[in-house]
Each structure stands twice: as C-alpha cells, then as structure tokens.
PQR file with spaces between the fields and no chain letter, atoms N, CA, C, O and H, PARSE charges and radii, in Angstrom:
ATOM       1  N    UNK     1       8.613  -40.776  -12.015 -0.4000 1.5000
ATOM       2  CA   UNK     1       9.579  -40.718  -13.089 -0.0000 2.0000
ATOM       3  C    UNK     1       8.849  -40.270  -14.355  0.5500 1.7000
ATOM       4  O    UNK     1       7.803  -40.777  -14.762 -0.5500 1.4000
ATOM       5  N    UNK     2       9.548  -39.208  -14.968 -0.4000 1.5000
ATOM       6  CA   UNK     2       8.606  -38.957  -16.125 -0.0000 2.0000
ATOM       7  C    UNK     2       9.208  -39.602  -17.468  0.5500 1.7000
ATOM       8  O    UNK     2      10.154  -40.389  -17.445 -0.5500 1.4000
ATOM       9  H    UNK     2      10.397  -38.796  -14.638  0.4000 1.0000
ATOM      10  N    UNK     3       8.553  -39.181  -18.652 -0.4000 1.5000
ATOM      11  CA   UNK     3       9.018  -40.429  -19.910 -0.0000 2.0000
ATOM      12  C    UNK     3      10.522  -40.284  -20.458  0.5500 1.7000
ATOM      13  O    UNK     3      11.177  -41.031  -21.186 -0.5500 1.4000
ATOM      14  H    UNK     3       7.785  -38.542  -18.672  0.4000 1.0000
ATOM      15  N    UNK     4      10.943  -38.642  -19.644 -0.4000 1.5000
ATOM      16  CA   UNK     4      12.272  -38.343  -20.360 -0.0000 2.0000
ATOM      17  C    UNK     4      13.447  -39.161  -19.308  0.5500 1.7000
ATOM      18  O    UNK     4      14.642  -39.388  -19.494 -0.5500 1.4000
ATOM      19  H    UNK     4      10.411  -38.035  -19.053  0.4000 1.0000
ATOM      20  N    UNK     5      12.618  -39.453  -18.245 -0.4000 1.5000
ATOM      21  CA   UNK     5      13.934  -39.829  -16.909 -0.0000 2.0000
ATOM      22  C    UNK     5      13.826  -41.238  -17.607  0.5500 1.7000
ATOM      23  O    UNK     5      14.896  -41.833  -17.478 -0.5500 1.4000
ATOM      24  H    UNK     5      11.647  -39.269  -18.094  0.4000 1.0000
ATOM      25  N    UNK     6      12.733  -42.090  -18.418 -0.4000 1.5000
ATOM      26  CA   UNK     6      12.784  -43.424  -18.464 -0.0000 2.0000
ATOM      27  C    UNK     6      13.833  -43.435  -19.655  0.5500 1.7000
ATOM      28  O    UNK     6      13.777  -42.862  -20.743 -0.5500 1.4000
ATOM      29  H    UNK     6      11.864  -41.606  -18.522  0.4000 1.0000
ATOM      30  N    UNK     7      15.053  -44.474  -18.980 -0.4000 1.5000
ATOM      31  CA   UNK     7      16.375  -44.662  -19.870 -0.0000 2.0000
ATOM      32  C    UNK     7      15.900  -45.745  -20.786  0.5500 1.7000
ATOM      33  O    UNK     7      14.822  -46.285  -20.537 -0.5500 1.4000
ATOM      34  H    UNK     7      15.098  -44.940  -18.097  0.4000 1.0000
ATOM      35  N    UNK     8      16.684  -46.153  -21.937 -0.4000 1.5000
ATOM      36  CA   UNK     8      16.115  -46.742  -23.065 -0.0000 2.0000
ATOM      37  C    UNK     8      16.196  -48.373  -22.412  0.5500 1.7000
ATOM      38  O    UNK     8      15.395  -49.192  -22.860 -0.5500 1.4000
ATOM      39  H    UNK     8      17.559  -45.715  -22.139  0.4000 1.0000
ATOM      40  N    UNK     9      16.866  -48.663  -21.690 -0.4000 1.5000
ATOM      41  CA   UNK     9      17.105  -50.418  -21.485 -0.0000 2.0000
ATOM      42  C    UNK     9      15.987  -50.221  -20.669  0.5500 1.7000
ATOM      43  O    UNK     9      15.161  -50.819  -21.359 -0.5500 1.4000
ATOM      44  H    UNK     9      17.517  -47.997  -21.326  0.4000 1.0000
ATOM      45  N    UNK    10      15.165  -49.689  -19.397 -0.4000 1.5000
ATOM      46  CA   UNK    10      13.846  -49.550  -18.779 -0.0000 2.0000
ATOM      47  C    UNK    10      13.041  -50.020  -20.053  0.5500 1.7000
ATOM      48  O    UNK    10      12.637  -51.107  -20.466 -0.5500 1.4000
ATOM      49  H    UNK    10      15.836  -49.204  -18.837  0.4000 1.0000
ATOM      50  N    UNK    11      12.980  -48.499  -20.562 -0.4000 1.5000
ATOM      51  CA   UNK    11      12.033  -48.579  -21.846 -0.0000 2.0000
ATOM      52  C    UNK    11      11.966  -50.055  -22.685  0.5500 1.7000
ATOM      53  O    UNK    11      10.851  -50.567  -22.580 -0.5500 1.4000
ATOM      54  H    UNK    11      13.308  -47.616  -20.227  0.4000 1.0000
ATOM      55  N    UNK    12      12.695  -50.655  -23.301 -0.4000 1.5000
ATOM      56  CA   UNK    12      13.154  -51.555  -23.618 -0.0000 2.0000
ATOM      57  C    UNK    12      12.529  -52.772  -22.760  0.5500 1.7000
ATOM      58  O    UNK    12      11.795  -53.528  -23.395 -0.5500 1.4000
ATOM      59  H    UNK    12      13.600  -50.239  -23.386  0.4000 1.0000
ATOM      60  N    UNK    13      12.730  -53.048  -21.406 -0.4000 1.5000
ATOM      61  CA   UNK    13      12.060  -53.945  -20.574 -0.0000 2.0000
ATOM      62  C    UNK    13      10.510  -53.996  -20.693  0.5500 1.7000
ATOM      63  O    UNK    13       9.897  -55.048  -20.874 -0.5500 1.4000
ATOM      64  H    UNK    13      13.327  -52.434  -20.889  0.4000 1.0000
ATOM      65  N    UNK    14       9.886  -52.691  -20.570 -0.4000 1.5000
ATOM      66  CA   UNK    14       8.556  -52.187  -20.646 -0.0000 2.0000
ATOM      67  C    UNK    14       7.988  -52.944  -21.749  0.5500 1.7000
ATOM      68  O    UNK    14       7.077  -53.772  -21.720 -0.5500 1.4000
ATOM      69  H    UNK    14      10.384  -51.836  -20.423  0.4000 1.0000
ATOM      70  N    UNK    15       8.691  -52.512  -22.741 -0.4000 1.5000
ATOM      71  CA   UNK    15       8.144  -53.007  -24.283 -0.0000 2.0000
ATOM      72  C    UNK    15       7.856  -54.873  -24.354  0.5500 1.7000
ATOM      73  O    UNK    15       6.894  -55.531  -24.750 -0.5500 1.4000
ATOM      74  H    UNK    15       9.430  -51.839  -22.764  0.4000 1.0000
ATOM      75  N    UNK    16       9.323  -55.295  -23.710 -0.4000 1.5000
ATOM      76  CA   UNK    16       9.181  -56.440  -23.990 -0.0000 2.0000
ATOM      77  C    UNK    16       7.879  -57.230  -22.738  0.5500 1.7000
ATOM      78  O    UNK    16       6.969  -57.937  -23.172 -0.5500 1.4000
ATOM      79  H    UNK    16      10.104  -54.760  -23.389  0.4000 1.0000
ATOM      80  N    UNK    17       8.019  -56.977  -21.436 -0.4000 1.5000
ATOM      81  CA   UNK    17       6.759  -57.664  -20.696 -0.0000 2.0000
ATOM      82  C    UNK    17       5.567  -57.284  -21.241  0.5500 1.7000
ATOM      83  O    UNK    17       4.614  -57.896  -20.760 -0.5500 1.4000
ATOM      84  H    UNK    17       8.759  -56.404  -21.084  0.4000 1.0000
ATOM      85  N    UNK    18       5.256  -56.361  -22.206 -0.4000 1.5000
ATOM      86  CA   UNK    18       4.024  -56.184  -22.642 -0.0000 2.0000
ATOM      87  C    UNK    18       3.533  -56.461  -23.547  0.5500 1.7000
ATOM      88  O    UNK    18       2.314  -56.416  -23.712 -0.5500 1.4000
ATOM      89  H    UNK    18       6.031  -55.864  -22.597  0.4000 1.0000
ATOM      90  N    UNK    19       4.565  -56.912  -24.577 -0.4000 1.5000
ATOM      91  CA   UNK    19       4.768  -57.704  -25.745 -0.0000 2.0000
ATOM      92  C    UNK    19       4.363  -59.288  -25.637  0.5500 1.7000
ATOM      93  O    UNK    19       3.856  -60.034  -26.476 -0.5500 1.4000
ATOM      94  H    UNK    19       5.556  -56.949  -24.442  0.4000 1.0000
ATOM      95  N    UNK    20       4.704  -59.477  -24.529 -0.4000 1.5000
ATOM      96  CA   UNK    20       4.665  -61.412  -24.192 -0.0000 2.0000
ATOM      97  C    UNK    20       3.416  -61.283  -23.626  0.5500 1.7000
ATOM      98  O    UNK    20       2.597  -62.186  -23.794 -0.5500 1.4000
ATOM      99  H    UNK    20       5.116  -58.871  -23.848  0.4000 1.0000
ATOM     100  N    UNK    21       3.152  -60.348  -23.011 -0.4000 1.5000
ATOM     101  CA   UNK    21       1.724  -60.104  -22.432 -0.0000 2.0000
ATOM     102  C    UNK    21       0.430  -60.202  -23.529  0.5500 1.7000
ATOM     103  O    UNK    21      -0.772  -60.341  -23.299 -0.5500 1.4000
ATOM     104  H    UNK    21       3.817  -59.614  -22.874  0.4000 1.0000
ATOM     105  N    UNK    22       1.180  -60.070  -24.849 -0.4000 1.5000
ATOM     106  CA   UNK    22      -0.013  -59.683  -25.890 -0.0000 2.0000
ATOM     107  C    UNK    22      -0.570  -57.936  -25.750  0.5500 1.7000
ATOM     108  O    UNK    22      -1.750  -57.660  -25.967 -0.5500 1.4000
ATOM     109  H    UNK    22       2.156  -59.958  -25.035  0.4000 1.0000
ATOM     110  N    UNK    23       0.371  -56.947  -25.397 -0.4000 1.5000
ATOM     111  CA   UNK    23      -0.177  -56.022  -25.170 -0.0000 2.0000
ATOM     112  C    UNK    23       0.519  -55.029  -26.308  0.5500 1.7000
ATOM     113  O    UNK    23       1.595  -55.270  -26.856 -0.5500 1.4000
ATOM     114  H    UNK    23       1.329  -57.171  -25.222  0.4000 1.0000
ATOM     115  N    UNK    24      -0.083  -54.185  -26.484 -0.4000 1.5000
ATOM     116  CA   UNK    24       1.220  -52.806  -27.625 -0.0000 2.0000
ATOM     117  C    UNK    24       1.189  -51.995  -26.024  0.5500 1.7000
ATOM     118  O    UNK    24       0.373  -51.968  -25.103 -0.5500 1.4000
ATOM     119  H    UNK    24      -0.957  -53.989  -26.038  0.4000 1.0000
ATOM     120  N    UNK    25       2.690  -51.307  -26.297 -0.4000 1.5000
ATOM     121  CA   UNK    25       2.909  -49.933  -25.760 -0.0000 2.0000
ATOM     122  C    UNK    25       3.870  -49.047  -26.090  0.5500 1.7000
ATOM     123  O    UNK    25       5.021  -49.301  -26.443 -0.5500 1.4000
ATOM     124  H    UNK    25       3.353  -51.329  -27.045  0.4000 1.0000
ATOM     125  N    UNK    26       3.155  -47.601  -25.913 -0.4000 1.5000
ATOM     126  CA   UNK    26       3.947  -46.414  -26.571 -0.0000 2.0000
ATOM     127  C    UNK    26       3.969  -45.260  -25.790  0.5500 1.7000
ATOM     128  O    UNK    26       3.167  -44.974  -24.900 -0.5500 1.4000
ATOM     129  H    UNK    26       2.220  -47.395  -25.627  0.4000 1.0000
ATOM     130  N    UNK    27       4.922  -44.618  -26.167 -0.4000 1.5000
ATOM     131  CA   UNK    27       4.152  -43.211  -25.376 -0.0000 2.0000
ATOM     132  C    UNK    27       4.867  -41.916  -26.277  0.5500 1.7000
ATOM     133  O    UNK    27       5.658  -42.023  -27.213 -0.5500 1.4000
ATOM     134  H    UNK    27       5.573  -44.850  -26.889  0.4000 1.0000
ATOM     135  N    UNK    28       4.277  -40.590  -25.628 -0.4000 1.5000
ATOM     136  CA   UNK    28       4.400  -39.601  -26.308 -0.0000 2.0000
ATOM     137  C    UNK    28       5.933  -38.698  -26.148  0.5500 1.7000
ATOM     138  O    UNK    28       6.412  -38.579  -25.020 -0.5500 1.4000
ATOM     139  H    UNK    28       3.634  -40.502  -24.867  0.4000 1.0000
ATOM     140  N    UNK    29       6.543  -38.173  -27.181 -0.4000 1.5000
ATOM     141  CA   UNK    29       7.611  -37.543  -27.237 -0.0000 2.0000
ATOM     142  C    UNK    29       7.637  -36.557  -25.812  0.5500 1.7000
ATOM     143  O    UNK    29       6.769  -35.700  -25.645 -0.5500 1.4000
ATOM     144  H    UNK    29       6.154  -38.269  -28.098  0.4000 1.0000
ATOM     145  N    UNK    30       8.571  -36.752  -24.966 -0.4000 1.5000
ATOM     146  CA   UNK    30       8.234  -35.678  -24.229 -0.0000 2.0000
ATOM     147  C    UNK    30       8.905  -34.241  -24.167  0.5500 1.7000
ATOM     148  O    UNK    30       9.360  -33.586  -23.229 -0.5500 1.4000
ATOM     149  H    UNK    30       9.276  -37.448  -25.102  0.4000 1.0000
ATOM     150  N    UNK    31       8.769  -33.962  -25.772 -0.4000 1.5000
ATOM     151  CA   UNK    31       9.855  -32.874  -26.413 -0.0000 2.0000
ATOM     152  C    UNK    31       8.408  -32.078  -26.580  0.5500 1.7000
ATOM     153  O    UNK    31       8.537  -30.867  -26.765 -0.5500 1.4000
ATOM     154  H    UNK    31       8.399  -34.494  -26.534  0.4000 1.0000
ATOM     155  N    UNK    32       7.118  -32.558  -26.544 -0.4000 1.5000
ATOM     156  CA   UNK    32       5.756  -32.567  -26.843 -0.0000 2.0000
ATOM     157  C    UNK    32       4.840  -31.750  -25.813  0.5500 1.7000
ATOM     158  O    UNK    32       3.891  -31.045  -26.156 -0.5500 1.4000
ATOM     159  H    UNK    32       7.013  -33.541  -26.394  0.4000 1.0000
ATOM     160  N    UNK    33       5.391  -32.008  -24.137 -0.4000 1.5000
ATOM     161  CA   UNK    33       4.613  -31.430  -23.338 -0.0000 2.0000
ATOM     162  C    UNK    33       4.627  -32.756  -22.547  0.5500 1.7000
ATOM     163  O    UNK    33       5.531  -33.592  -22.561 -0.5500 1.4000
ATOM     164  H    UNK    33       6.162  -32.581  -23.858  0.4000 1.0000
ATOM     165  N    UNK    34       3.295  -32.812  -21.749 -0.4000 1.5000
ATOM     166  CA   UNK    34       3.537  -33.586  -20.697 -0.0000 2.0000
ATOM     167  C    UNK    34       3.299  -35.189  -21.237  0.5500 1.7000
ATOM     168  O    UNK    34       2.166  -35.469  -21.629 -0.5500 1.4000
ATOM     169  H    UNK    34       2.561  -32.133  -21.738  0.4000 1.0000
ATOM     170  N    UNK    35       4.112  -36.004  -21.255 -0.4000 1.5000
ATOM     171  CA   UNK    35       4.561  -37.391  -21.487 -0.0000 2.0000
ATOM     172  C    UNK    35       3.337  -38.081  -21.274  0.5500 1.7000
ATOM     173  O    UNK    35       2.664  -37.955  -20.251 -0.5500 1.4000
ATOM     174  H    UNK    35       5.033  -35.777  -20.936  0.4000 1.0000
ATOM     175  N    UNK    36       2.983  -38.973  -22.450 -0.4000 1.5000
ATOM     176  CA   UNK    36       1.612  -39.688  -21.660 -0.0000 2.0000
ATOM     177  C    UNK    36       1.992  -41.414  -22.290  0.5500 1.7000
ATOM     178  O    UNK    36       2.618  -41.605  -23.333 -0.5500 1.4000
ATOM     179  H    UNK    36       3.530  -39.075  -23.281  0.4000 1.0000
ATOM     180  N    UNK    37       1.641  -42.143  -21.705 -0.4000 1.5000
ATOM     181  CA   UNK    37       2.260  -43.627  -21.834 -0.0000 2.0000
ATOM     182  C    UNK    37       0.526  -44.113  -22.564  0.5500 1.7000
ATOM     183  O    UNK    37      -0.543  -43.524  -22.407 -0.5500 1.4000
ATOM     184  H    UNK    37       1.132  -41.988  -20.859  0.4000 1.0000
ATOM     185  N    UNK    38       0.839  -45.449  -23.405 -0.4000 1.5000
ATOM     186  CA   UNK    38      -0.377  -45.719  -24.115 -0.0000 2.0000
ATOM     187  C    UNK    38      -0.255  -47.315  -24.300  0.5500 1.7000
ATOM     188  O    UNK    38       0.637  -47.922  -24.893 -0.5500 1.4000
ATOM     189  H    UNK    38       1.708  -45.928  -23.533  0.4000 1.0000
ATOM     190  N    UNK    39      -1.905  -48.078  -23.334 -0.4000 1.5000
ATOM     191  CA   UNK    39      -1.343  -49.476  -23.432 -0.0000 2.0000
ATOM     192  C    UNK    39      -2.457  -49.846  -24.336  0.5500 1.7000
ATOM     193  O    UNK    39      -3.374  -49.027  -24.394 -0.5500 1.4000
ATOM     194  H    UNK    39      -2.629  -47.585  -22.852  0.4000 1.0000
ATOM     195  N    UNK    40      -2.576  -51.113  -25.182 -0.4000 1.5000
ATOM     196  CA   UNK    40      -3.400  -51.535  -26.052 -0.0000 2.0000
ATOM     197  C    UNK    40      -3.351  -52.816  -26.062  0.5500 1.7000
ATOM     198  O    UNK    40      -2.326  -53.456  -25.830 -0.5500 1.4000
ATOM     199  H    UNK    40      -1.831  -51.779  -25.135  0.4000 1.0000
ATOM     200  N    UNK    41      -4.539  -53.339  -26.351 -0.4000 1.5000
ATOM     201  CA   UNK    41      -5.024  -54.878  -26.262 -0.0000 2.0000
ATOM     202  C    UNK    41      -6.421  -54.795  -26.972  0.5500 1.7000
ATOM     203  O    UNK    41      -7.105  -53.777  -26.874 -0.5500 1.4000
ATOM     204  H    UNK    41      -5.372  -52.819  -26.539  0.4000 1.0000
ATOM     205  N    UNK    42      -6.852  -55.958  -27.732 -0.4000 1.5000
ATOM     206  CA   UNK    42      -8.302  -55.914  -28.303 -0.0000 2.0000
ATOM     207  C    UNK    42      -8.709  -54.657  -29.152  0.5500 1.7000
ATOM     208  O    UNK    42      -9.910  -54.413  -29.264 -0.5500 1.4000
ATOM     209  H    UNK    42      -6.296  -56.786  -27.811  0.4000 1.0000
ATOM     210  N    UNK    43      -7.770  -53.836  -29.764 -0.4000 1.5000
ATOM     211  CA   UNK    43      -8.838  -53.052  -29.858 -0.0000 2.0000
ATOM     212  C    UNK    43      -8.846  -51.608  -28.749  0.5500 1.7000
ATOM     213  O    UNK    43      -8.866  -50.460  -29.192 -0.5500 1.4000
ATOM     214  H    UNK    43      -6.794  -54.034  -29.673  0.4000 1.0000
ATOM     215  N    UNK    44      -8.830  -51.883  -27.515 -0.4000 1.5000
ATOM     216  CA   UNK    44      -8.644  -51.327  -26.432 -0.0000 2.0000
ATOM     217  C    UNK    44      -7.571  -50.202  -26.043  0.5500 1.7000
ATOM     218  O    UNK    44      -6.656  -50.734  -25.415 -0.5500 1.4000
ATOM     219  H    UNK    44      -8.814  -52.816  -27.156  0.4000 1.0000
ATOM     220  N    UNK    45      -7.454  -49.367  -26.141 -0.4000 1.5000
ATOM     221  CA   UNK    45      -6.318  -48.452  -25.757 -0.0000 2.0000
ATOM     222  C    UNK    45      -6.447  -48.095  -24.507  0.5500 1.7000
ATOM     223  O    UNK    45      -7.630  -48.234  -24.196 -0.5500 1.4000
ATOM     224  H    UNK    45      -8.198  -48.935  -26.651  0.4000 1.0000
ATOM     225  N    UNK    46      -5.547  -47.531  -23.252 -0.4000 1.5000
ATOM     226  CA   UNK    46      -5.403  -46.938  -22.157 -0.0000 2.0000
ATOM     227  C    UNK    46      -4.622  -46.232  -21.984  0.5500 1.7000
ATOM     228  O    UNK    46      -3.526  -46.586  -22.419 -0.5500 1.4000
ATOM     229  H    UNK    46      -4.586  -47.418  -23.505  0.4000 1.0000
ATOM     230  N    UNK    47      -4.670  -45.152  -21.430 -0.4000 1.5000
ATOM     231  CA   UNK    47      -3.757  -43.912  -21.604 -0.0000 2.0000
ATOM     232  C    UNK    47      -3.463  -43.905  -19.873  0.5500 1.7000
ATOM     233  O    UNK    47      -4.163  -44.214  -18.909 -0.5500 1.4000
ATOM     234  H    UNK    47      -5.560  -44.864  -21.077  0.4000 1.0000
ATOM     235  N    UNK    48      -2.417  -43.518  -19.984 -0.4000 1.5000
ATOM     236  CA   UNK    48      -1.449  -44.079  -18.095 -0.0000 2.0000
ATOM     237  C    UNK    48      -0.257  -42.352  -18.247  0.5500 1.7000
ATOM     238  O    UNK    48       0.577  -41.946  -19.056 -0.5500 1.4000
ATOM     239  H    UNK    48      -1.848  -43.266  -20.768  0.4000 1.0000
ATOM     240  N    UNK    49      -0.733  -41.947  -17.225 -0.4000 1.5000
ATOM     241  CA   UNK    49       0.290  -40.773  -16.873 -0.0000 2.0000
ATOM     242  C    UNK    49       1.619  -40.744  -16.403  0.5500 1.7000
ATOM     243  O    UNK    49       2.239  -39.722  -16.112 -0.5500 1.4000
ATOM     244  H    UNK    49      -1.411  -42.277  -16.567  0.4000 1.0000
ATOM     245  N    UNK    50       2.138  -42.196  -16.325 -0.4000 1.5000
ATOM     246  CA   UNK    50       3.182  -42.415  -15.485 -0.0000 2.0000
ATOM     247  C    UNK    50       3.891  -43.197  -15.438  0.5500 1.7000
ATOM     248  O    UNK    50       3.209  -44.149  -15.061 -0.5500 1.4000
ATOM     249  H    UNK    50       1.634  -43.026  -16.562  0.4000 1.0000
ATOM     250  N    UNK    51       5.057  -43.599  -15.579 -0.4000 1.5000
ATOM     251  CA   UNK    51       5.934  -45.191  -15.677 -0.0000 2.0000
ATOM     252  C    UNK    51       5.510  -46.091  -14.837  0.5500 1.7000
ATOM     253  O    UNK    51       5.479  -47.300  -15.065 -0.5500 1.4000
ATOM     254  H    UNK    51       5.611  -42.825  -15.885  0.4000 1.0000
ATOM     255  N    UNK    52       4.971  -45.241  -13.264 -0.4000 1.5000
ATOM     256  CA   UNK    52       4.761  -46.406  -12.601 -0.0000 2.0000
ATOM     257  C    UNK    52       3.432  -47.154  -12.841  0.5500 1.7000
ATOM     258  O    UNK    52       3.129  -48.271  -12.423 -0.5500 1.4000
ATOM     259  H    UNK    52       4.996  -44.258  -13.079  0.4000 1.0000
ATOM     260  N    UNK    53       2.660  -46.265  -13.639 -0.4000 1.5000
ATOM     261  CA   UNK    53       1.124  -46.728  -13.470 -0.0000 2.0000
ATOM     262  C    UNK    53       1.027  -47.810  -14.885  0.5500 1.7000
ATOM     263  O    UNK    53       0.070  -48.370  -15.420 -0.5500 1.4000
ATOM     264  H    UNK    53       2.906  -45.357  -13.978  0.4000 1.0000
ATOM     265  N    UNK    54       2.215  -47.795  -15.123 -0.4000 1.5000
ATOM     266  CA   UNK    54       2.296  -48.588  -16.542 -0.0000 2.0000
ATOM     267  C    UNK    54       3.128  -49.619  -16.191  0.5500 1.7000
ATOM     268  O    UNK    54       3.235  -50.571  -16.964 -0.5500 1.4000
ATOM     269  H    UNK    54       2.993  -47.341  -14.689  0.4000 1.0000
ATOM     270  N    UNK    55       3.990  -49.585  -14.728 -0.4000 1.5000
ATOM     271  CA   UNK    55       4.210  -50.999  -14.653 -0.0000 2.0000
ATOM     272  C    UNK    55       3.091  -51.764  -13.569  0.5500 1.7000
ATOM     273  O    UNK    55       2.901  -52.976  -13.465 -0.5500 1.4000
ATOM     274  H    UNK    55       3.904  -48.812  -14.099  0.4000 1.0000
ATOM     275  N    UNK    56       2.615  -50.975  -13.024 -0.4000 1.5000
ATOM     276  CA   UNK    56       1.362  -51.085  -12.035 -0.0000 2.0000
ATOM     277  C    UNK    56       0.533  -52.135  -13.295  0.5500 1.7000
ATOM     278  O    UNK    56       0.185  -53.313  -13.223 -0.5500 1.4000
ATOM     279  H    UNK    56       2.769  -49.991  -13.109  0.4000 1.0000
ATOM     280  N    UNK    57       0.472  -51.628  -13.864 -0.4000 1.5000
ATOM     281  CA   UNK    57      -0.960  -52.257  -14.834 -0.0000 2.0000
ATOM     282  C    UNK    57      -0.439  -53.573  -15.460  0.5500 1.7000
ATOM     283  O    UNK    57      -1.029  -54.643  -15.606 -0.5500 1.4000
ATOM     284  H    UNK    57       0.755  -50.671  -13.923  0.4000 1.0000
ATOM     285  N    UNK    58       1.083  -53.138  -15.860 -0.4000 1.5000
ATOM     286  CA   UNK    58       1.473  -54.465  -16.112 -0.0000 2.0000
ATOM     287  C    UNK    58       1.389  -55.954  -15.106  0.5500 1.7000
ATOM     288  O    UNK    58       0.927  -57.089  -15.219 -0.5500 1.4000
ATOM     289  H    UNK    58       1.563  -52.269  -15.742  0.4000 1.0000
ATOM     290  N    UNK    59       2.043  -55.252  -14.218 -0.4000 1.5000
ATOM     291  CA   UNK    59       1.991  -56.539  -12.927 -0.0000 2.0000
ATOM     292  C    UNK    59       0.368  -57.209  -13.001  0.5500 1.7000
ATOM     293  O    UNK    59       0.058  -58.400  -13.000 -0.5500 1.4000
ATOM     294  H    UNK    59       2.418  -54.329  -14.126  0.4000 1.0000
ATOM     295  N    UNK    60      -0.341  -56.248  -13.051 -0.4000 1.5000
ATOM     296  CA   UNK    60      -2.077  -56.732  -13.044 -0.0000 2.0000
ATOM     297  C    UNK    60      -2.220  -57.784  -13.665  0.5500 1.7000
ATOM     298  O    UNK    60      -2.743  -58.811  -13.233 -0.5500 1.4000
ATOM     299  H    UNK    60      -0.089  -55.280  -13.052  0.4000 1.0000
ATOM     300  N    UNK    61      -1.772  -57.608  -14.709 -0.4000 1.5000
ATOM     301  CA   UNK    61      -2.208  -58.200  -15.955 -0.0000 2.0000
ATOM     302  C    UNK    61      -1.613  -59.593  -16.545  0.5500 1.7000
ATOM     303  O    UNK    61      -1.945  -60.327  -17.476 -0.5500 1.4000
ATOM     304  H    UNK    61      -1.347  -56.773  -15.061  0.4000 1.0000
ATOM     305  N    UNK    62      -0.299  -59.623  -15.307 -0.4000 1.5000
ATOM     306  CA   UNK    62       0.262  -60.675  -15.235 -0.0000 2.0000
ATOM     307  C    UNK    62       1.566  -60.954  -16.147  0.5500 1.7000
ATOM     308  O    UNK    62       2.061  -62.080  -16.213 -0.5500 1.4000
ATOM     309  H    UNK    62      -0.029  -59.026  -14.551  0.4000 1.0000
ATOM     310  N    UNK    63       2.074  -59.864  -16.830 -0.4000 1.5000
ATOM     311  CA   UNK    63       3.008  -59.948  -17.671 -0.0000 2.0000
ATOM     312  C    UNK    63       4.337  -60.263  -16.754  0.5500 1.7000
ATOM     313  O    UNK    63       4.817  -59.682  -15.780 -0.5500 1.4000
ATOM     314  H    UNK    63       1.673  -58.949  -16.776  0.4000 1.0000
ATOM     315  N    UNK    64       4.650  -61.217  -17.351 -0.4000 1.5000
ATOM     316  CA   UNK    64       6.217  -61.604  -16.509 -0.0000 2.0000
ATOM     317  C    UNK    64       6.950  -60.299  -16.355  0.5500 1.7000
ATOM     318  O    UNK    64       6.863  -59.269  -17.023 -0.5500 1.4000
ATOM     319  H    UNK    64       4.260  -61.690  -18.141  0.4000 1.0000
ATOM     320  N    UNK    65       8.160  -60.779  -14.658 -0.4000 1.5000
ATOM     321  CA   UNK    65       8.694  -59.313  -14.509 -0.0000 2.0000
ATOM     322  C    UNK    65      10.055  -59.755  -15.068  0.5500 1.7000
ATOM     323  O    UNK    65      10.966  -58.937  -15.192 -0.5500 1.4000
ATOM     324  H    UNK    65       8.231  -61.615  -14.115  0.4000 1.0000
C-alpha cells in the first residue's frame, strides 16, 4: 500500500499507536515522488518505505493494536 492508498482514519490509527508508544510519525507528501514514512524516538529517526513496514515496526515495539 503506498502513502496515497493510506486513507486518513488508517493514518489516524498509525499516529495514535505510536503516540502511546512514545514514538513521532510522519511521512512524505506523495504529490512529492515516492512516499517515505518517518518513525522517531530519542532523538532517533527511521525512515520505512512502506505502511506495512511501519506497522511491522510498530507491533515490535509493542505499541498497542
């Protein structure tokens, strides 16, 4: 799924498990070129190519589903 197929209540879900997680996330306009998702913690940024690899990482990390 790319960032334009992700509908805003998804999006919306995303934000919030990563939020309770203690995490930021964003991603790039995909009016821009190819969509890139961006997770942050500490200081720490990670750049994720993909909705799924951004809920992949979430589950890791333990953020409620």
């Amino acid at each position: 799924m790319t960032a334009s197929a992700v509908d805003s209540k998804v999006w919306a879900m995303l934000l919030a498990r990563a939020a309770i997680a203690g995490f930021q996330l964003w991603r790039t306009d995909p009016a821009d070129g190819v969509p890139m998702f961006f997770v942050a913690r500490w200081g720490m940024v990670r750049a994720l190519s993909s909705i799924e690899e951004v809920e992949r990482l979430l589950c890791v990390v333990g953020a409620p589903a």
